[in-house]
C-alpha positions in Angstrom: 0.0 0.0 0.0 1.3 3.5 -0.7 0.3 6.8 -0.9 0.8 9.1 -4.4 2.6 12.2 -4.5 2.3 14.7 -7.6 2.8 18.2 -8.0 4.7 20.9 -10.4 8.3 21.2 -9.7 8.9 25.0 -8.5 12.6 24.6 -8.8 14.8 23.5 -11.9 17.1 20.7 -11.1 19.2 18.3 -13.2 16.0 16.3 -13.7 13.1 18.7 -14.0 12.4 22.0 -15.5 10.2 24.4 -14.0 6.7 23.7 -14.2 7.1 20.3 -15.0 4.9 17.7 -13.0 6.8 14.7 -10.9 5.3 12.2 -9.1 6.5 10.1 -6.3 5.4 6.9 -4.0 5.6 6.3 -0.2 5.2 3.3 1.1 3.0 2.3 4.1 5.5 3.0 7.5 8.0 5.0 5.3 9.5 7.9 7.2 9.0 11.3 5.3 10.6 14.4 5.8 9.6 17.9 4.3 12.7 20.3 4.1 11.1 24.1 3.9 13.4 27.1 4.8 10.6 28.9 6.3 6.8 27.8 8.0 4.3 29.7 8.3 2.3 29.2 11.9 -0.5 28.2 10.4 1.6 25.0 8.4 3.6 24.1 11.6 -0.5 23.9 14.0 -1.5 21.8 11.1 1.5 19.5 10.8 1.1 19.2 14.7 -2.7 18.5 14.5 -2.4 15.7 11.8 0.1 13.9 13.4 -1.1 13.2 16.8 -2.9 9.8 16.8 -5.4 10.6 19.9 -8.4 10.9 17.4 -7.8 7.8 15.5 -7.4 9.5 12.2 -5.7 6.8 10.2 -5.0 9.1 7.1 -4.6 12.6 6.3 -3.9 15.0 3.9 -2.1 18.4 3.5 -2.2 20.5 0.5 0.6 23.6 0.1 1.7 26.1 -2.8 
C-alpha cells in the first residue's frame, strides 16, 4: 500500500524544469521528511494536529503552494 505524490516542480534541477509535473510513492510506514526554509504558523499547528494519533485519524492530507 502506498500513498501518491504529484505536483509541479517550483525549482529547476538536473531532472526537472520548471513547471514540470513529478510524481513520487511512499510506502505504508515509510518515514517522510519535508525540508522548507521557512513555515508559516498556520503550516507548523497543522502539521502538529495531523500527526497526533489521539483521534484515530488513520490518514490525512495536507495540501501547500
Amino acid at each position: 500500500m502506498c500513498i501518491s505524490i504529484k505536483g509541479r516542480n517550483a525549482k529547476e534541477n538536473d531532472f526537472l524544469k520548471i513547471g514540470q509535473f513529478h510524481t513520487f510513492e511512499i510506502e505504508l510506514e515509510t518515514r517522510l521528511t519535508i525540508i522548507k526554509e521557512e513555515w508559516a504558523l498556520y503550516e507548523i499547528n497543522l502539521l502538529k494536529q495531523i500527526s497526533q494519533d489521539e483521534d484515530g485519524v488513520e490518514i490525512a492530507a495536507m495540501v501547500m503552494e
